[in-house]
Structure formats: structure tokens, C-alpha cells
N, C-alpha and C positions, 0 to 999 in steps of 0.2 A: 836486504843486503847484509851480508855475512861483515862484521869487525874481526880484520886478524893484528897479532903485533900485542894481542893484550898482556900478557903474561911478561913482557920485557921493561927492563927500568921497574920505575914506581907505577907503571899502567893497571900491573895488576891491583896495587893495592888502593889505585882510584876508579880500579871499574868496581872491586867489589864493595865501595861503600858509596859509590854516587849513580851506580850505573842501575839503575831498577828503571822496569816496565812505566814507561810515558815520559821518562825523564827524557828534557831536551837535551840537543844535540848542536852543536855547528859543524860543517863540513868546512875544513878549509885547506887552501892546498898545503901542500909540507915541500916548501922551497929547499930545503936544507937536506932533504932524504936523494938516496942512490935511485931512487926510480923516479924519473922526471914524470911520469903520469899521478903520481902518489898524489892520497886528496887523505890528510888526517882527522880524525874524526875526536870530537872534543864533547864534553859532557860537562852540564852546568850542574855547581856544587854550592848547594846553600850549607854557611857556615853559621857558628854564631846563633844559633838558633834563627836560619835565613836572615838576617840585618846583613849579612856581607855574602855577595855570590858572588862568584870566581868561576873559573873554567879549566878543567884538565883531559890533558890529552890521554884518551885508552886507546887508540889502536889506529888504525888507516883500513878504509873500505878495500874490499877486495869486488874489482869491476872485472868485468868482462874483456877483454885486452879487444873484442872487437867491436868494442860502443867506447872510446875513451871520453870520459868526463871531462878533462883535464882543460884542452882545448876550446869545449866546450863553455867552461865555467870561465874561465883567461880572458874567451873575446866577449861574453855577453851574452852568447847565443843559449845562455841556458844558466838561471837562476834558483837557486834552492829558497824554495819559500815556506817550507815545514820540516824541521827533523826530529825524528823522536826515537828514543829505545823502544823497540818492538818486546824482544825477548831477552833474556840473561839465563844462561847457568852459572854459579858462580861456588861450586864444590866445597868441602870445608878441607878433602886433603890436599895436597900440591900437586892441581891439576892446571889447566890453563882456564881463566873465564871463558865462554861465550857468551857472543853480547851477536844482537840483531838488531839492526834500526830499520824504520820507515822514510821512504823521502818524497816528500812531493815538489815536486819543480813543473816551473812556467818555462816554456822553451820554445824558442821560433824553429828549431829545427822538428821535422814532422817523423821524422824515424826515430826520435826519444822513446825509450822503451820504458821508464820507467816512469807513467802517467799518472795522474792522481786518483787517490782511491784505490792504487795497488800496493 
């Protein structure tokens, strides 16, 4: 799953110091955003030399407009039980990050596409 949104606010400058390859991820919805299907995607930030992690927001998933998660995640019907950074570009001139994560979810619904191990 492709993260867009990174380059806006402070995203960029917490994907390019927290967002590397394996690092976790939460997916959570973004009640406050223009697009009611939005699901923002948040990356854990060890500080402190890791004694204090935190979580900052890089971006919101960019889904399929005809699989919505959103719904899915709201009633239960579909749980995220691993996310992680897959890939990053993250440039040294003023470009935008790329970030890619993995997700595997547990889902009663049988047309989820996006299965574990993918």
C-alpha cells in the first residue's frame, strides 16, 4: 500500500527520520479529515535513545475507492493485526517522501484482498 499526504505539515520531516524499512505502523481512521473513508497511517518513533516512543502521523493510505476499509474497520468486520514500513524513498533535495507499508489483517469478510503474506 502506497502512503500519500507525506510531504504536508511536519509529515515530511517525521517520515524522513522515523519511517525506515520494518518500522511499525498503526493504521487509524482520521475522523477530522475531508474524506470520510481516510484511514491515517501513523509510525512509531523511539526517542531518547528508545526509553520514550511516541507515534507520528506521515500520511493516510491510498485504498482502492472499490474495497473501502473504512466501513470495514468501523464495524469489526476486518482488523489490522500487523503493519509495517515496507519501502521508503526519502531524497535529500525537496522532493516528496515515499513510504510503502505492509498490512496483514484478520477479516470475516471473504472478498478482503489484501491477505496475509501479501
Amino acid at each position: 500500500m502506497i502512503v500519500v499526504g507525506t510531504a504536508f505539515g511536519d509529515r515530511e520531516r517525521m517520515t524522513r527520520a522515523f519511517a525506515r524499512k520494518g518500522a511499525e505502523v498503526q493504521l487509524r481512521r482520521a475522523m477530522g479529515s475531508r474524506d470520510p473513508q481516510a484511514i491515517a497511517v501513523w509510525v512509531r518513533c523511539s526517542r531518547f535513545f528508545g526509553l520514550w516512543k511516541t507515534w507520528a502521523h506521515i500520511g493516510f493510505v491510498a485504498l482502492d475507492p472499490s474495497d473501502p476499509w473504512a466501513p470495514k474497520l468501523d464495524s469489526g468486520a476486518m482488523r489490522v493485526v500487523r503493519a509495517w514500513v515496507h519501502s521508503t524513498y526519502v531524497p535529500l533535495e525537496r522532493e516528496m517522501p515515499k513510504v510503502s507499508v505492509r498490512v496483514i489483517v484478520d477479516s470475516d469478510a471473504p472478498d478482503t484482498l489484501h491477505k496475509p503474506g501479501l
